[in-house]
N, C-alpha and C positions, 0 to 999 in steps of 0.2 A: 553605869558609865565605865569605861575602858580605863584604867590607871594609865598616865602619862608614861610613854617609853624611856628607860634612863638612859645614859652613853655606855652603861655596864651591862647594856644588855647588844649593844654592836662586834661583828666579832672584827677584828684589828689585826694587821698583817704581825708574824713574830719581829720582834727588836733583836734576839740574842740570835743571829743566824750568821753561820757560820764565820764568824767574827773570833778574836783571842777568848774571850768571854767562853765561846760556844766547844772551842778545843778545850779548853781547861775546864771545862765540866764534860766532856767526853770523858780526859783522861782519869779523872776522878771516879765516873762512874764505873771504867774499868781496872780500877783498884783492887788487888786482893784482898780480902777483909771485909771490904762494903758490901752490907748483907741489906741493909734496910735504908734508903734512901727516900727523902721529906723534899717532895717540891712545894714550896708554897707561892702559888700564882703561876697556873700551868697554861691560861686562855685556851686557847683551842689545842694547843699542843704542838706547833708548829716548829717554836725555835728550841726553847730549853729544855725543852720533853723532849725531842728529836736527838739532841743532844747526850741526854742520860740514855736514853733506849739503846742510841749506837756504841755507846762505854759499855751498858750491860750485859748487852748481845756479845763482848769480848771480854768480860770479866769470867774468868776458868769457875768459879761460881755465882748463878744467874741471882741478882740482887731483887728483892721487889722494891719497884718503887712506886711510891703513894704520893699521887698529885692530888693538891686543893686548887678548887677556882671554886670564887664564890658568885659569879656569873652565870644564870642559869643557861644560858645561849649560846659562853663561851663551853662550858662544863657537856652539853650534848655533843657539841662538835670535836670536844674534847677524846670523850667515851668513843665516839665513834672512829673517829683515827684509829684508834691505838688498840680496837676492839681483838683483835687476832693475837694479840701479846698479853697471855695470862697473868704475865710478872708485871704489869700495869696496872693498878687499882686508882679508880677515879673514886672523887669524894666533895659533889655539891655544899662544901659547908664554907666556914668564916674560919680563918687561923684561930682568930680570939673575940669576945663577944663585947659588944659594944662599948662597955667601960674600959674598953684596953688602950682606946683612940685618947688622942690628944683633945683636948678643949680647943677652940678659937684664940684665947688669949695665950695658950701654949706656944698654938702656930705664930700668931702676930710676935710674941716676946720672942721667940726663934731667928725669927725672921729681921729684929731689930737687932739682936745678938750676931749675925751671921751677915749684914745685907752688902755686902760684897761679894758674896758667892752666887751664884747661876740660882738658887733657887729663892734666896735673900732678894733679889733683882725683880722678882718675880710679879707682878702685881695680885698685891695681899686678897684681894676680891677675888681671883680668881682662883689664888688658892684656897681660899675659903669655902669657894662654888666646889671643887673638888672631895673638898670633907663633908660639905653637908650631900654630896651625891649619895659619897658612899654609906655615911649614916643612914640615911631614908632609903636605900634599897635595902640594906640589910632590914629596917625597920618592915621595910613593906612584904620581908621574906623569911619572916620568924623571928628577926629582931638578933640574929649572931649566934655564934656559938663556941664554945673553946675546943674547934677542929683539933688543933694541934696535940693536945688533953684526949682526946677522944680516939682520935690515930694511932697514936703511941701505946695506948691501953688496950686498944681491939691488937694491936699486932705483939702485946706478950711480950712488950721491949721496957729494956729501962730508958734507952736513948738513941735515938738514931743514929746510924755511920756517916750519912753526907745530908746536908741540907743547905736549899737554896731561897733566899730571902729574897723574894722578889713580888711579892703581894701589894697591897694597898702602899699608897705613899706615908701612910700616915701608921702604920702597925709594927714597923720592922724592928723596934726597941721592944716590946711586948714579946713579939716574934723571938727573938733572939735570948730574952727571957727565958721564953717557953723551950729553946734546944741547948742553952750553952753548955757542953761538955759531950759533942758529938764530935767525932775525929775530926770530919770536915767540916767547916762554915764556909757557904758560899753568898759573896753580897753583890748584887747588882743594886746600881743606882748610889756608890757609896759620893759622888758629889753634889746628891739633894738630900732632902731633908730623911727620907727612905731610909739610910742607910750610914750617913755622915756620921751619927755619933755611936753609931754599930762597929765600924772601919775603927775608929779615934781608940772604944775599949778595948777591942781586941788587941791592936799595936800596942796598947798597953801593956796589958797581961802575959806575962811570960810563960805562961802554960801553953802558949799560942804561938805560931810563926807563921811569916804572912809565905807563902811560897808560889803567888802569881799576884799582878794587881795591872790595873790598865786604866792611869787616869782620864787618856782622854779616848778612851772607847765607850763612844755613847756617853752617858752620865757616871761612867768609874765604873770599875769593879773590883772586888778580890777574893781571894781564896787563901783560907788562911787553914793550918792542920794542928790539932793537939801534938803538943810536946811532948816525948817519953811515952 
């Protein structure tokens, strides 16, 4: 019998196309210094892959950058774009392996904490439909992995230059875990759940300074750069 087709297996037009979002990771990716660049959640590679490529290609030294999609459908169509650009290394895996996700009651207690915000608003069933998506694909596809761990290690790095959090709705605290003390963080999605309490620590942290943000482009963004 044929496994049921997931929605993470459709490919999806880009969201970060030529938007503030899509300039400020241009500019970033042509940054002097940025040697090693971490997209997490590349889809097919249309918007914010397109975006680092054209920073890279005018960064005075050519940066690699290492996209995840855990999408096996988005991840071909991926490779294949970007197939002519050696400094592009695609990578079929999970940022972080299935214990990295929130629980249900996480989500709901979130969501009762937060329900005046656009994703608080949300109807809770159907954010729930979303988590248990992406559990059961990853389940049905080796069950996760700590991409992110695994990346960083093949490429001989202590930490990467630029990284962009834009993967699963539900990983991006794990995510941000797994990079904080990279020059650059970049957060899409900082007005859902993705990213809201990503956004919140950083503007904390003074080791940090937010140096672009776009509330209401799409769901937030920002870009915030190590101090000193």
């Amino acid at each position: 019998m044929t496994a049921p087709s997931s929605g993470l297996d459709r490919i999806i037009p880009p969201e970060i196309a030529h938007d503030r979002f899509y300039r400020a990771i241009e500019r970033v990716g042509a940054t002097p210094g940025v040697a090693h660049i971490l997209e997490i959640g590349s889809s097919s590679g249309a918007g914010s892959t397109a975006a680092w490529v054209a920073g890279a290609l005018r960064n005075p030294v050519r940066p690699t950058l290492h996209c995840l999609e855990v999408s096996t459908a988005r991840f071909e169509a991926l490779k294949e774009r970007w197939r002519a650009h050696d400094f592009v290394r695609c990578y079929n895996v999970s940022s972080v392996p299935i214990g990295a996700f929130p629980s249900e009651a996480d989500i709901v207690a979130w969501q009762r904490r937060h329900f005046w915000s656009k994703f608080g608003r949300k109807r809770t069933e159907v954010v729930l439909g979303w988590l248990r998506q992406d559990l059961e694909y990853l389940r049905a596809h080796g069950g996760g992995s700590a991409g992110i761990r695994a990346v960083r290690e093949a490429a001989g790095i202590a930490a990467f230059d630029a990284v962009l959090i834009d993967g699963s709705e539900f990983t991006g605290a794990a995510e941000l875990a797994e990079v904080y003390g990279a020059r650059f963080l970049l957060l899409d999605d900082t007005e859902s759940y993705k990213n809201w309490d990503n956004y919140r620590r950083l503007k904390r942290d003074t080791s940090y300074r937010l140096v672009a943000r776009g509330r209401w482009t799409r769901n937030g963004f920002a870009v915030f750069e190590r101090a000193g």
